[in-house]
LUMKOL-227439 format. One record per residue: residue number from 1; x, y, z of N, C-alpha, C, O in turn; residue in one letter. Coordinates in steps of 0.02 Angstrom, whole numbers, plus 50000, padded with zeros to 5 digits. Each point is the difference from the previous one (the first is absolute). Layout:
<nodes>
num, n.xx, n.yy, n.zz, ca.xx, ca.yy, ca.zz, c.xx, c.yy, c.zz, o.xx, o.yy, o.zz, residuo
NUM, X, Y, Z, X, Y, Z, X, Y, Z, X, Y, Z, a;
...
</nodes>
This chain:
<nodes>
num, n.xx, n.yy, n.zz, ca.xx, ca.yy, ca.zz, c.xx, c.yy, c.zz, o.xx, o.yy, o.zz, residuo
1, 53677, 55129, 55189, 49960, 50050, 49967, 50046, 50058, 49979, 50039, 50028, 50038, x;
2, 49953, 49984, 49906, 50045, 50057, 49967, 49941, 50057, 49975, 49946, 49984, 49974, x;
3, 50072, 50073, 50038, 49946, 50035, 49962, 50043, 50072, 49960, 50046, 50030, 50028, x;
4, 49926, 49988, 49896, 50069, 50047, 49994, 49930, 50047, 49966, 49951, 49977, 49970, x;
5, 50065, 50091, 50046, 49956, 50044, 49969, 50049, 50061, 49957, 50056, 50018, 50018, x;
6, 49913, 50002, 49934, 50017, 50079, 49959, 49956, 50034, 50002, 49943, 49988, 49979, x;
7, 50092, 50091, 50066, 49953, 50016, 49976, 50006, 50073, 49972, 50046, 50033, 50025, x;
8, 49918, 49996, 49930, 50024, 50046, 49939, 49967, 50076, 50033, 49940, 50011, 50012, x;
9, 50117, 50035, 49997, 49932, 50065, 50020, 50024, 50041, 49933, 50041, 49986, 49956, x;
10, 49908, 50078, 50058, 50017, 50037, 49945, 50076, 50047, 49999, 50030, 50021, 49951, x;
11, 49983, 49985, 50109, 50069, 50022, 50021, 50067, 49991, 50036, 49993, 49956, 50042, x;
12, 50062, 50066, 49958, 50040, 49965, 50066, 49993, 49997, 50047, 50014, 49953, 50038, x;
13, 49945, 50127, 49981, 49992, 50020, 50059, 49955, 49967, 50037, 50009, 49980, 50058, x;
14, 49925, 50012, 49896, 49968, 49938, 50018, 50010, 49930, 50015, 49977, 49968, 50047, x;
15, 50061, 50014, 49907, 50038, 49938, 50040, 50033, 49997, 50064, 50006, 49950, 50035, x;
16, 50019, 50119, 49980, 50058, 50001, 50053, 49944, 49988, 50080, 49999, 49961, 50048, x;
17, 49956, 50104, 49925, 49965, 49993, 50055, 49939, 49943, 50026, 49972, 49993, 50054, x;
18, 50021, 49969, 49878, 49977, 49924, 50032, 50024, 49959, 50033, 49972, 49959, 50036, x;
19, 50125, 50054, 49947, 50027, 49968, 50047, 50016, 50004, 50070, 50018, 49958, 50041, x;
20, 49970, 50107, 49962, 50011, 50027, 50063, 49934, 49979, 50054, 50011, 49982, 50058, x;
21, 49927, 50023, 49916, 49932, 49967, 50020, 50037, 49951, 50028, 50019, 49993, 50058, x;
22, 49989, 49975, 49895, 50001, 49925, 50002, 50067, 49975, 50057, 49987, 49958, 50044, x;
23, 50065, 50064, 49952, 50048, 50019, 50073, 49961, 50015, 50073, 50022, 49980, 50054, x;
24, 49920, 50058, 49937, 49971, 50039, 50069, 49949, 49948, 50009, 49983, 50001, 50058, x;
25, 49976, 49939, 49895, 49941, 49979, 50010, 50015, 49919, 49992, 49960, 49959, 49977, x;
26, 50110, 50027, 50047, 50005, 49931, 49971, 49986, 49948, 50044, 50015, 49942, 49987, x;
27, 49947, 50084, 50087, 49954, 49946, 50030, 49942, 49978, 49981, 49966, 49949, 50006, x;
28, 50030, 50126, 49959, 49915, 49969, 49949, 50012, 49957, 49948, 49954, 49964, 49981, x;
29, 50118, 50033, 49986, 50011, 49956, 49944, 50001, 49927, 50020, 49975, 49961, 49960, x;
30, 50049, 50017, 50094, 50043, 49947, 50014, 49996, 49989, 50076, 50025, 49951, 50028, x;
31, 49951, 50086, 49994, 49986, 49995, 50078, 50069, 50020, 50040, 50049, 50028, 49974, x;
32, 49946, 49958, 50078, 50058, 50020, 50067, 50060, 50008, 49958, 50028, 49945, 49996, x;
33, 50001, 50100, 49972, 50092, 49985, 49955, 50027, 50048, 50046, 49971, 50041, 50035, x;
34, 50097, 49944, 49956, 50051, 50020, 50022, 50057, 50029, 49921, 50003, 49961, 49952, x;
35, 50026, 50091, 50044, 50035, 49994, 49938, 50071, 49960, 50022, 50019, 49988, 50057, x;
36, 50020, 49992, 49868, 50048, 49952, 50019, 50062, 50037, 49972, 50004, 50020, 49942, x;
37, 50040, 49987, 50099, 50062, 50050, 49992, 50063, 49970, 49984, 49993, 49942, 50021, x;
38, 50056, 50062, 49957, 50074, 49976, 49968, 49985, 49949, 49942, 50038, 49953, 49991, x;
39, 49905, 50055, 49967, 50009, 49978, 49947, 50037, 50045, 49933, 50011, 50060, 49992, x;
40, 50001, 49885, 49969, 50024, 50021, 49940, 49961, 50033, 49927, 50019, 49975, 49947, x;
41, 49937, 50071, 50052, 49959, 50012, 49999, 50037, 50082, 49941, 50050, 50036, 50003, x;
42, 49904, 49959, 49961, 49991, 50059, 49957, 49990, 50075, 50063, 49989, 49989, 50060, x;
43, 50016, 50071, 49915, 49983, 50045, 50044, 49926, 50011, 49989, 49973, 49996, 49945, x;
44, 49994, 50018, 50116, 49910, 50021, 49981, 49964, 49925, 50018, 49939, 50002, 50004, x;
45, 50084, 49954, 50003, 49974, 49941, 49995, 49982, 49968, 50070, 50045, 49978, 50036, x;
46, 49891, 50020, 49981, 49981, 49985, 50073, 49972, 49929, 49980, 49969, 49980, 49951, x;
47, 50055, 49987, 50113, 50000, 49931, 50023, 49963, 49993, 50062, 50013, 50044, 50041, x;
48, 49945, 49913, 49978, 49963, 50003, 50068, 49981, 49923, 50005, 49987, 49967, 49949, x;
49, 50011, 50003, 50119, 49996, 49953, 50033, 49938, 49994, 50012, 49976, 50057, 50005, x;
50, 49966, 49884, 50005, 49945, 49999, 50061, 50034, 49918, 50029, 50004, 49949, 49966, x;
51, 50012, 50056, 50092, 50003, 49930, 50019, 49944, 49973, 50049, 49977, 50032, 50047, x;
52, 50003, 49899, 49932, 49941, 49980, 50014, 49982, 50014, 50073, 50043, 50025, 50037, x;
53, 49893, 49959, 49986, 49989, 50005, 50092, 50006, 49950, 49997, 49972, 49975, 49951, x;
54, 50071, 49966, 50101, 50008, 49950, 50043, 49913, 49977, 50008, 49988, 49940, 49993, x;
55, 49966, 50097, 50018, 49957, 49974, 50038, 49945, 49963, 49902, 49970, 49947, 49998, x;
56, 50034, 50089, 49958, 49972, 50000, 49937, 50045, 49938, 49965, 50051, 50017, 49970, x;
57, 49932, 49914, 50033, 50048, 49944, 49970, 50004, 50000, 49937, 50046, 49974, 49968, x;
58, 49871, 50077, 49992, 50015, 50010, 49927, 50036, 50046, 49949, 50007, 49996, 49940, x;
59, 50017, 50059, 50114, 50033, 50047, 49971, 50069, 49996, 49990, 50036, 49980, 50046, x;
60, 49986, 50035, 49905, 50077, 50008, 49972, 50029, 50052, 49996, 49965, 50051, 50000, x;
61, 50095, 49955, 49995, 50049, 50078, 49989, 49999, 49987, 49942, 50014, 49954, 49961, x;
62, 49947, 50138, 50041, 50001, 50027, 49922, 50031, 50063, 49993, 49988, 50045, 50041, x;
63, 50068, 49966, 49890, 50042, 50039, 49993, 49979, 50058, 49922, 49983, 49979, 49945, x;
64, 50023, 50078, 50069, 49971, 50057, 49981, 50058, 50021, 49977, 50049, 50018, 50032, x;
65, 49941, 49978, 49901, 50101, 50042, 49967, 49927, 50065, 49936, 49946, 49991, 49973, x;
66, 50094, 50056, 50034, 49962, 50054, 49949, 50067, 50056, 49957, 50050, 50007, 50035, x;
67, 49952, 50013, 49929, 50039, 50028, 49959, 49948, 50035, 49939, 49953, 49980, 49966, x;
68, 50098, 50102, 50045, 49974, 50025, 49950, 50038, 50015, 49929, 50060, 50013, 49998, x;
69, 49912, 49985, 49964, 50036, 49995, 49914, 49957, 50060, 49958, 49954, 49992, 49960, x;
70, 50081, 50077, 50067, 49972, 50035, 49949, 49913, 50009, 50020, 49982, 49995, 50059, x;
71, 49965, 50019, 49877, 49934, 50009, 50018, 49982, 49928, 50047, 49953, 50010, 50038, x;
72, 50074, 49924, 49966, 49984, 49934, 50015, 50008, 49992, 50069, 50038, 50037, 50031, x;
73, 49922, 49906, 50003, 50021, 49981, 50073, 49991, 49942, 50012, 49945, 49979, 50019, x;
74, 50108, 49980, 49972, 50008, 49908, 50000, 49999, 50004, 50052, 50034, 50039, 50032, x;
75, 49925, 49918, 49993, 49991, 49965, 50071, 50007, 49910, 49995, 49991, 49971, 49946, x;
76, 50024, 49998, 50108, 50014, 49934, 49999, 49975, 49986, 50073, 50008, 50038, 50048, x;
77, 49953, 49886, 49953, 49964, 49978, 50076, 50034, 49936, 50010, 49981, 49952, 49965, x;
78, 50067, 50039, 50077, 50001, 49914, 50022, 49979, 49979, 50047, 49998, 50035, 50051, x;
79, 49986, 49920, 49948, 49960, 49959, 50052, 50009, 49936, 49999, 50007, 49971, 49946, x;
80, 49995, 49997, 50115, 49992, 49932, 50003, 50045, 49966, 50054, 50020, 50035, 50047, x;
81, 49998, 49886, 49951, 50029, 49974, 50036, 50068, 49995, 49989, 50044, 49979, 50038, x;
82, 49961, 50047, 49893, 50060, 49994, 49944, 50053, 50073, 50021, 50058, 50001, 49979, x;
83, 49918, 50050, 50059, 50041, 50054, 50012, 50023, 49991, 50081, 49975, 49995, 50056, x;
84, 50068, 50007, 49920, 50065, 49981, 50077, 50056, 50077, 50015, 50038, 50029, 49960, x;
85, 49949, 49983, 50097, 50022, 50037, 50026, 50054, 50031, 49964, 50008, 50056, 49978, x;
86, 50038, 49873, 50024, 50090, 50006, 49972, 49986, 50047, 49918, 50041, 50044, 49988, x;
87, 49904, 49945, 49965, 49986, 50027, 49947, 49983, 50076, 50007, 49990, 50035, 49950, x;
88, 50005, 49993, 50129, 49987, 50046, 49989, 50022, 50028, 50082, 49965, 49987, 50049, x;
89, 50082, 50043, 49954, 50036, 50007, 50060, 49959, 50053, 50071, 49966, 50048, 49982, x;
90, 50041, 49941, 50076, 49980, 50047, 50016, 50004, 50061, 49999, 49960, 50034, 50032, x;
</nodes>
């Protein structure tokens, strides 16, 4: 599962501070995350982890990358059986 959103405010500032929401509220996005550190990564650009519960056999690690561009705020969701750790370091 891939999911990619834009999204357009009327300002930077507005953009900035959706991202910042979105940094403080990203268990509501994606459940339990952790952010993911020593990547190679633009500056501003938050990355976050949920790795599945052991006890839930249907849930997958899903990965939360967001970046802001100006008035814009690209966000990206992965998910699945297809995202492996090594793709995304601790």
């Amino acid at each position: 599962m891939t999911l990619a959103r834009i999204l357009v405010f009327e300002t930077a500032p507005g953009a900035q501070a959706y991202l910042g929401w979105l940094e403080d509220h990203v268990d509501d996005v994606i459940g339990n995350a952790r952010p993911v550190d020593g990547l190679s990564v633009p500056d501003g650009t938050i990355v976050f982890v949920h790795q599945p519960n052991p006890c839930c056999h249907s849930e997958t690690r899903l990965v939360l990358v967001a970046w802001k561009d100006s008035d814009t705020v690209k966000t990206l969701e992965i998910g699945g059986q297809v995202v492996k750790m090594s793709s995304c370091p601790s």
